[in-house]
C-alpha positions in Angstrom: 173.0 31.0 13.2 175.7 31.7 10.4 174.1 31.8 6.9 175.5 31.8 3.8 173.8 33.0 0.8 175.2 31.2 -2.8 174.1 33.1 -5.8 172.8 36.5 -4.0 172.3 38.7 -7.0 169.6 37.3 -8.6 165.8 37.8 -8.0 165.4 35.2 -5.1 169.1 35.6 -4.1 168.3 39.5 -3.4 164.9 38.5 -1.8 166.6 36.4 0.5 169.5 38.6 1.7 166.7 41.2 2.5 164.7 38.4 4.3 167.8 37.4 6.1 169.6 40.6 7.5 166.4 41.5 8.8 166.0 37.8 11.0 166.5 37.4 14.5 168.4 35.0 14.8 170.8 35.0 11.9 174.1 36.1 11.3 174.6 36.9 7.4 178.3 35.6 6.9 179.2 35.3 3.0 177.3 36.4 0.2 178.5 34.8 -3.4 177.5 35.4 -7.0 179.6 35.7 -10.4 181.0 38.6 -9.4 184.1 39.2 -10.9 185.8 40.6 -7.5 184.7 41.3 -4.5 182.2 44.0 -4.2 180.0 45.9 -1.4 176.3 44.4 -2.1 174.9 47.9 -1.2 176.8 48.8 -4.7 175.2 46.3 -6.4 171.6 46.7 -4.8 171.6 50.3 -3.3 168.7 49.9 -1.2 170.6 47.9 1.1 172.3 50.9 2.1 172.6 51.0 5.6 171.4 47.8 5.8 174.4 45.5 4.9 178.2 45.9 5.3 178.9 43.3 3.6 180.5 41.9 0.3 179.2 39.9 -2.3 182.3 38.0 -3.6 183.3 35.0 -5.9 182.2 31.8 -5.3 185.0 30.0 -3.0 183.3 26.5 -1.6 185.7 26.4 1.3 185.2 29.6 2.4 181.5 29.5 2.2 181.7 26.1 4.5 184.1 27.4 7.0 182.0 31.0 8.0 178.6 29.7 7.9 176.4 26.8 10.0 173.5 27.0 7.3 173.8 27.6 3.4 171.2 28.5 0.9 172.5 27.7 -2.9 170.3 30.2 -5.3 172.0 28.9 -7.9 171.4 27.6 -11.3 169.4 24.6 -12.3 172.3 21.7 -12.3 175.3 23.9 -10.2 173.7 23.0 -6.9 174.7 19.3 -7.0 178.5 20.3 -7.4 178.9 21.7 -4.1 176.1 19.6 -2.0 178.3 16.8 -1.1 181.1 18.8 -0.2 178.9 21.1 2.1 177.4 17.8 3.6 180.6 15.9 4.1 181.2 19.3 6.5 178.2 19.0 8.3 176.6 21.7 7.0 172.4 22.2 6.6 171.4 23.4 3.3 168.2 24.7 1.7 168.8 24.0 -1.8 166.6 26.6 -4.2 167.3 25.3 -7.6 165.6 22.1 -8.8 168.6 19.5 -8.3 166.8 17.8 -5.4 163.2 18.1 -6.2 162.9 15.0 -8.3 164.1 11.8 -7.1 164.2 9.9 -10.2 167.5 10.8 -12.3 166.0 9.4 -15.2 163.4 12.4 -15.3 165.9 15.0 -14.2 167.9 14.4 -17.2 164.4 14.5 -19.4 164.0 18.1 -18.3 167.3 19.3 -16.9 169.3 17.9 -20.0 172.0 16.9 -17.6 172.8 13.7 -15.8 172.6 14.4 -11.9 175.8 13.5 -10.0 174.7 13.2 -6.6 172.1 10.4 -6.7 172.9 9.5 -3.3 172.2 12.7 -1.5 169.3 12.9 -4.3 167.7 10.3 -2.5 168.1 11.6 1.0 166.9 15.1 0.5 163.4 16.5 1.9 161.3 18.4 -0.4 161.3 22.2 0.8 156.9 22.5 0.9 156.2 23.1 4.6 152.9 22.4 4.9 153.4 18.9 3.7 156.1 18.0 5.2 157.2 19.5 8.0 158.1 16.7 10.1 160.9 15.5 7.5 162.0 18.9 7.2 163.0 19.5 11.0 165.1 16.1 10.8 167.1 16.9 7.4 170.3 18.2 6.8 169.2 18.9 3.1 166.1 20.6 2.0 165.0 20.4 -1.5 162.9 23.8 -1.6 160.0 23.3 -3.4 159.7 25.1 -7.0 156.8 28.5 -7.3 154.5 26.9 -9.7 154.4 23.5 -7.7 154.0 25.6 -4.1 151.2 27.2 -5.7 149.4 24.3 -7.8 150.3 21.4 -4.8 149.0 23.5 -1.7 145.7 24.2 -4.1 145.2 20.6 -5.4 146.5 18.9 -1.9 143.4 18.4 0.0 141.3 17.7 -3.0 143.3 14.8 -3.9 144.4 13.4 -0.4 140.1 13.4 -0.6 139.4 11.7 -3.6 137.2 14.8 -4.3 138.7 14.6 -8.2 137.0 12.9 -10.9 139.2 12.6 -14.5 141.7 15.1 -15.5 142.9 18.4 -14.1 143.5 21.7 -15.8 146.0 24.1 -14.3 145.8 27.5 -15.7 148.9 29.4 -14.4 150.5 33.2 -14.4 153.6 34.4 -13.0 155.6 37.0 -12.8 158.9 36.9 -15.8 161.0 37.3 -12.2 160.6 33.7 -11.8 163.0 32.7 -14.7 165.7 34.7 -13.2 167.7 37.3 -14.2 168.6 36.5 -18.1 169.9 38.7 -21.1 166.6 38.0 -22.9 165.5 40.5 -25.2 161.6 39.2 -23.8 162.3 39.5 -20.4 162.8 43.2 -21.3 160.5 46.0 -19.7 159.1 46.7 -23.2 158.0 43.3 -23.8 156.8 42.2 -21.1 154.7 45.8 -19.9 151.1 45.0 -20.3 151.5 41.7 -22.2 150.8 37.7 -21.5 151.9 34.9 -23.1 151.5 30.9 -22.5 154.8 28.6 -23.0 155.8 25.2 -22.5 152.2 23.6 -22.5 152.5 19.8 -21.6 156.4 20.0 -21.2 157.0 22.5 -18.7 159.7 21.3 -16.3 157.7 21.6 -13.4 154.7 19.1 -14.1 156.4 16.4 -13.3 157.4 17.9 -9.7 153.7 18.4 -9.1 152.6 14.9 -10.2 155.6 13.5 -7.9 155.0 15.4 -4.5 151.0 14.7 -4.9 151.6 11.2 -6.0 154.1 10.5 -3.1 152.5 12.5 0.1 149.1 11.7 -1.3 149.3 8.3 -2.3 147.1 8.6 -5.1 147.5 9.7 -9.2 146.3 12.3 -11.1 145.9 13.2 -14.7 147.0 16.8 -15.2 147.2 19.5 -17.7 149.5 22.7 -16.7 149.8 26.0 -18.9 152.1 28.2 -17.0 151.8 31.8 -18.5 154.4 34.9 -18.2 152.0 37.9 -17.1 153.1 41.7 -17.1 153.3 42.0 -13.1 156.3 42.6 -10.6 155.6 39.7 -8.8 152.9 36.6 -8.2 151.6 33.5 -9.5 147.9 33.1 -9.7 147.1 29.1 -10.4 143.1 28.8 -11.6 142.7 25.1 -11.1 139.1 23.2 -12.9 138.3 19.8 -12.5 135.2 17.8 -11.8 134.4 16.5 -8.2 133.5 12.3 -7.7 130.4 13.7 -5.8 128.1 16.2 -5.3 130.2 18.8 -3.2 128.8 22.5 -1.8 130.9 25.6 -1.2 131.3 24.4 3.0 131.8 21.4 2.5 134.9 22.3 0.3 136.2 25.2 2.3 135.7 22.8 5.6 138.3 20.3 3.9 140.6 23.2 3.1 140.4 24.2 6.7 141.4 20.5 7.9 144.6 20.0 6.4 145.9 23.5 6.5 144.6 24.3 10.4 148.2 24.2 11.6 149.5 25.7 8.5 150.2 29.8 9.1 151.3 31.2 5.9 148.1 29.3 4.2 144.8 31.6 3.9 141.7 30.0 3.2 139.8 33.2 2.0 136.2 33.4 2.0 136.2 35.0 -1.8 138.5 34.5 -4.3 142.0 35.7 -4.1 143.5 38.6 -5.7 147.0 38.6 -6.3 148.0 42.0 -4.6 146.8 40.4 -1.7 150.1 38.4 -1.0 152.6 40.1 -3.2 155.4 40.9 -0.8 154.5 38.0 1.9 155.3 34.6 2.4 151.1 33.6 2.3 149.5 31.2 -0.3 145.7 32.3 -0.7 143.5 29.8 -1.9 139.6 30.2 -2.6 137.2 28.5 -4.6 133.6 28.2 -6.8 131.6 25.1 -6.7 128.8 24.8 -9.8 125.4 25.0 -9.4 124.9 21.5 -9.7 127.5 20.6 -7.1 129.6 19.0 -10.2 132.4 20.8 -10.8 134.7 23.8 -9.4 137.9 25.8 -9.4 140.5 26.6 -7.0 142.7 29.8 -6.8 145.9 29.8 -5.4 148.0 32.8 -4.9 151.4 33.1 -4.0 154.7 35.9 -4.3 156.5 33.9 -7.1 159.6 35.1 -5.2 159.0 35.3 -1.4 156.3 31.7 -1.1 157.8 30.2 -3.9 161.2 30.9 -3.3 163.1 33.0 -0.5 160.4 32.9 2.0 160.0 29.3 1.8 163.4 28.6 1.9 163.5 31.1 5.1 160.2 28.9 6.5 162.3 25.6 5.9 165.3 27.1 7.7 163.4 28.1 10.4 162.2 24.6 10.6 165.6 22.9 10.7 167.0 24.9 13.0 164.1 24.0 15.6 162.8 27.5 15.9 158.7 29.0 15.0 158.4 28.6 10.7 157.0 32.3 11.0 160.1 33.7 12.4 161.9 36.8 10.2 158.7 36.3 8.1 155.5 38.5 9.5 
């Protein structure tokens, strides 16, 4: 298959040229970013030296379209939608990576996106990008929302719980993640020296991807949920690591909650149910989500951990996962 990567300098868009070249059944045909002329992307990113002939150039639409079956827009929140109908109306499948497709209501895109979305027809077709949920939609679509790092990580832990009814009142998501996840910015804290060995919460109650995590629970689940989400910026490479409290509507023990972990994610291969609880080393650089969990004394409450790569699970590998997917082929391919 002929892939085309849209936006392939930044974090994810490098992850997901290395995952690509290295997949064994896809050709690599364009690679785009704001590149102001065309340049060799082993300039760019040496360690693709000897890896990669090829050059990352301008953005041209049409010349994306015409070298490549598949696309994968890494692009900016509100770009994406610019080009999807184009690349559509030419038959072309697409894993969208931004967050233009994730939220089917226009009305709440604008709230958090500050822009009116232009494709509210395509909007309403496209599949969001979470494998494990939905899997079968994903094989039949020609558009694939991918779904967001914090969401992949917070929806895979709370999932089962609330597709259960295992949740009693409101619950608290305490999140960290690696600064790669806002992208590469000119930020004077994104900088080495600000970040090294520091932590800091931000965009408590408002953050752009609560409302992604109430929609995907609320429409594969069928079922509401009151939740509080505190994403934090943490000095590491790489990783999210979601600590997830809430109370349980009955008295629940430690088997009984791993057993229901085990029934919805039996057929799922790049989710770990781990017998302790996760540590985030432990799937930095793979396309796994670990999830563990503590159950009180008194049966009454409990927490779930959920681990992922910010950038491979909740971005590049994913996309890679819902590729392989669409194109009828094994999820894992290119990716253990």
């Amino acid at each position: 298959m002929k892939v085309a990567v849209l936006g392939a300098t930044g974090f994810t868009g490098e992850k997901l040229v290395d995952i690509l070249i290295s997949h064994p059944k896809v050709e690599v045909t364009y690679l785009a970013s704001r590149t102001p002329k065309p340049v060799l992307y082993s300039e760019l990113f040496p360690g693709f030296s000897g890896k990669t002939k090829l050059k990352c150039e301008p953005l041209d639409i049409k010349k994306a379209s015409s070298v490549s079956d598949m696309l994968f827009l890494s692009l900016p929140h509100t770009v994406s939608m610019e080009f999807v109908p184009y690349l559509l109306g030419k038959k072309k499948k697409i894993v969208d990576l931004s967050a233009d497709y994730r939220l089917k209501d226009p009305k709440v895109y604008k709230k958090y996106y500050h822009k009116d979305h232009k494709d509210k027809i395509n909007l309403k077709k496209a599949v969001y990008g979470l494998a494990e949920l939905y899997e079968a939609d994903i094989a039949k679509a020609d558009l694939v929302a991918n779904a967001g790092c914090y969401p992949t990580s917070v929806i895979l832990g709370l999932y089962p719980l609330v597709k259960d009814n295992l949740i009693d009142g409101p619950v608290f998501v305490d999140s960290k993640s690696s600064i790669t996840g806002a992208g590469r910015k000119a930020v004077i804290d994104y900088h080495y020296s600000n970040i090294s060995d520091n932590i800091w919460a931000y965009k408590p109650f408002v953050h752009q991807h609560t409302p992604e995590i109430l929609a995907v629970l609320g429409e594969s689940t069928k079922k509401s949920l009151e939740l509080s989400f505190t994403p934090h910026v943490v000095g590491v490479g790489a990783g999210i690591y979601s600590t997830i409290h809430f109370s349980l509507t009955k008295k629940v023990s430690y088997s009984d909650l791993k057993s229901t972990y085990k029934k919805y994610y039996k057929n799922s291969p790049f989710v770990r149910i781990k017998d302790t609880l996760p540590k985030l080393k432990e799937v930095t650089g793979s396309n796994f989500c670990d999830i563990g969990f503590a159950v009180s004394e008194d049966g009454k409450k409990a927490i779930v951990v959920s681990s992922i790569d910010n950038l491979i699970k909740g971005a590049a590998g994913s996309a890679v996962q819902n590729m392989n997917i669409m194109a009828g082929w094994d999820q894992t391919l290119g990716l253990l």
